[in-house]
N, C-alpha and C positions, 0 to 999 in steps of 0.2 A: 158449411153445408147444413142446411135446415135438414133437419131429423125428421119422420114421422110419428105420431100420437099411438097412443096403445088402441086404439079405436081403428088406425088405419090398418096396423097390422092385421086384427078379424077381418076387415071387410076385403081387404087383398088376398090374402088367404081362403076365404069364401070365391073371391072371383073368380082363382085359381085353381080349386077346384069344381068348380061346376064346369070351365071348360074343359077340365078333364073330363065330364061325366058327360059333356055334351059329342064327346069326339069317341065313335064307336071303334075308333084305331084304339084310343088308350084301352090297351087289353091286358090284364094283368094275370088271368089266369085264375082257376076256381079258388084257390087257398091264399092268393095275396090281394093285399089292399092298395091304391094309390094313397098317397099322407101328400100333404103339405104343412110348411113349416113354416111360420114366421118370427122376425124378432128383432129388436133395436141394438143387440149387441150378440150377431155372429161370429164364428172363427173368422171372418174376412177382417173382421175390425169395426162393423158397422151393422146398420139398419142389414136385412140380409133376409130374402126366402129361396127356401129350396121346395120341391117340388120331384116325385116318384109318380111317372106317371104312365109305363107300357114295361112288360116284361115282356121281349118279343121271343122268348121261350112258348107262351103261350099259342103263338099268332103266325111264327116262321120257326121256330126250331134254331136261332141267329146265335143266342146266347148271348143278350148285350141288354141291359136294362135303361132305358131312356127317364133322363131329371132335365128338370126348368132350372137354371140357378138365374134369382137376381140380387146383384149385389152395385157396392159402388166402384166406377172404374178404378183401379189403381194406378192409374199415370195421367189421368183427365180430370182436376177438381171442377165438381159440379157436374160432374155425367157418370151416370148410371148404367148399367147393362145387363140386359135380359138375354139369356142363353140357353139352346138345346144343346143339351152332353150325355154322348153318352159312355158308358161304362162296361168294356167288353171282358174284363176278367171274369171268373165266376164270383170272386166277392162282391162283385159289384153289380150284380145281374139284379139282385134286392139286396138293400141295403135295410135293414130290422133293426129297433132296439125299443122298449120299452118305453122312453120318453122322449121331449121334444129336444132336450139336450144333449142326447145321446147322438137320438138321429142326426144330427147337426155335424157334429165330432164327428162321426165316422163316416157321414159323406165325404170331408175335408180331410181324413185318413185316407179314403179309400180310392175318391176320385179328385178330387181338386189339389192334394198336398202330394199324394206320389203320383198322379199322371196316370194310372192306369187307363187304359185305351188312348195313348196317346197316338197309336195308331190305328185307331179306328173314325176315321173319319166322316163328317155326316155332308149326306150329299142334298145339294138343294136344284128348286128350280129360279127361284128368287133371290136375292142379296139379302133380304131380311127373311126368309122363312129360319134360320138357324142362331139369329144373332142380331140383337138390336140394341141402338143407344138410345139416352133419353137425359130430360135434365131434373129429374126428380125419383122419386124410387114409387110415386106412384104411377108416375105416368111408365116405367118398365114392367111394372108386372102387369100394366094392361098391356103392353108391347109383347110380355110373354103369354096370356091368352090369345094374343093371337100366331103368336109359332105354334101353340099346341091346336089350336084350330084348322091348322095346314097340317097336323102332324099325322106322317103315314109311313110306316117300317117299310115298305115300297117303295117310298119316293125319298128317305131319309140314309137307306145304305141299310144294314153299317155295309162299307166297303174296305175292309182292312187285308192287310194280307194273311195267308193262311199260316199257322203257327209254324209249319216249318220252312219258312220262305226268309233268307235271311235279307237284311237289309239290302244287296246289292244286288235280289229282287223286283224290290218295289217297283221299281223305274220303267222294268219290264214289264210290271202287269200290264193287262190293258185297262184302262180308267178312262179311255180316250171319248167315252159318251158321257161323261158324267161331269158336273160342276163341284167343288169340294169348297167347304166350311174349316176352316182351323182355329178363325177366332176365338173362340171359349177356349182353345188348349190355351192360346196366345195369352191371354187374360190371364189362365192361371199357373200360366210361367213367369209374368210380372206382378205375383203376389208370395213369393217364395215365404218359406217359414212360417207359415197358419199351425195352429195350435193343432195337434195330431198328424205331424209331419213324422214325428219317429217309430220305431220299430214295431211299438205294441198297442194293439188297437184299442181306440178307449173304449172303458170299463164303465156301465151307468155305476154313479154318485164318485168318479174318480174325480178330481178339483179342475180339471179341465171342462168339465162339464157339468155342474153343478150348476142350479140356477143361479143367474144375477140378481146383485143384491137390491137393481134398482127395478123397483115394478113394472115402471113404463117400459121395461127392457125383455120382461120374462116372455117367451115362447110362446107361440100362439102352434096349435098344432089340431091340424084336420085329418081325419082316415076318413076315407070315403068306402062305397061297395067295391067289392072285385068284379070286376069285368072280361066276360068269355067272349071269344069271337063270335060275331051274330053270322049267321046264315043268309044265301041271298045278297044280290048285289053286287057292283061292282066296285072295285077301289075309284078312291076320287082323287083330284090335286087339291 
């Protein structure tokens, strides 16, 4: 698999966030920032961006923090996949840390390595608004500006069951208007064992996280403004 240049990682990471900034759903709330992160050698194993881009705390009161993750498939060589996920524990509502190694690591702690909201599922009205392939990692993260240019806490759920609804619940909820997305769990149930899969969350400058030794590999990492919900208007698809 052809790798990208340290060049592609800025400019992917620049695309990926201006659609955030372009999309007045991404609302993150007065005190947080959306980040994007890019890098040639992720927890996945490979080229890798992640992406924080709605805390719908701000926007609904949901409690569920929505990321882009693209990464390479792990059961398809030569195809890539761009993904909406999101993260309904409260660790995972924002996910903070001082650098872009950190961030990284405890995405893959928090939501890609234990599954947190594994039951929270995102609801679409398309096949591609939540989950898309590709055969390059550039041509995915243009595939992920455009899930977050659909992207609306309205039309995305979350639709999970309510904390005390036990699994033999579900079945009975009613769901019966709605399309549901699993993919991304799917994905990161066939990448078991990423680095920050155990007990304790990493630590910045723990060796799990630490930068790579190879330059073309180190972290490209964007914070953009915090974004309040505007006034006016109605929700879009």
């Amino acid at each position: 698999m052809r790798h990208p240049n340290t060049s592609t990682f800025h400019e992917r990471a620049a695309s990926v966030m201006a659609a955030i900034e372009r999309n007045e759903k991404c609302v993150t709330g007065i005190a947080i920032n959306p980040w994007v992160v890019a890098t040639g050698h992720g927890p996945s194993g490979g080229p890798e961006l992640v992406a924080y881009l709605c805390n719908d705390m701000a926007a609904n009161s949901w409690g569920v923090g929505w990321y882009g993750h693209v990464m390479a498939h792990p059961s398809k060589p030569g195809r890539w996949v761009a993904m909406l996920i999101p993260g309904e524990q409260h660790n995972t509502t924002c996910i903070t840390a001082g650098n872009a190694e950190t961030l990284l690591a405890r995405y893959h702690y928090f939501v890609a390595s234990r599954g947190h909201g594994t039951w929270c599922n995102v609801s679409i009205q398309n096949e591609d608004d939540a989950y898309q392939e590709a055969t390059s990692f550039t041509d995915a993260c243009d595939a992920l500006c455009q899930i977050i240019s659909r992207f609306d806490t309205a039309l995305r759920g979350p639709h999970h069951p309510l904390p005390e609804m036990g699994l033999g619940d579900i079945a009975a909820h009613d769901w019966s208007n709605a399309t549901f997305d699993l993919r991304g769990q799917t994905i990161y149930a066939r990448n078991p064992g990423q680095p920050g899969a155990g007990d304790t969350m990493p630590q910045e400058g723990h060796a799990a996280v630490r930068p790579h030794a190879d330059i073309a590999s180190q972290p490209v990492l964007l914070v953009g403004q915090a974004q309040l919900p505007r006034t006016g208007g109605g929700r879009h698809a």
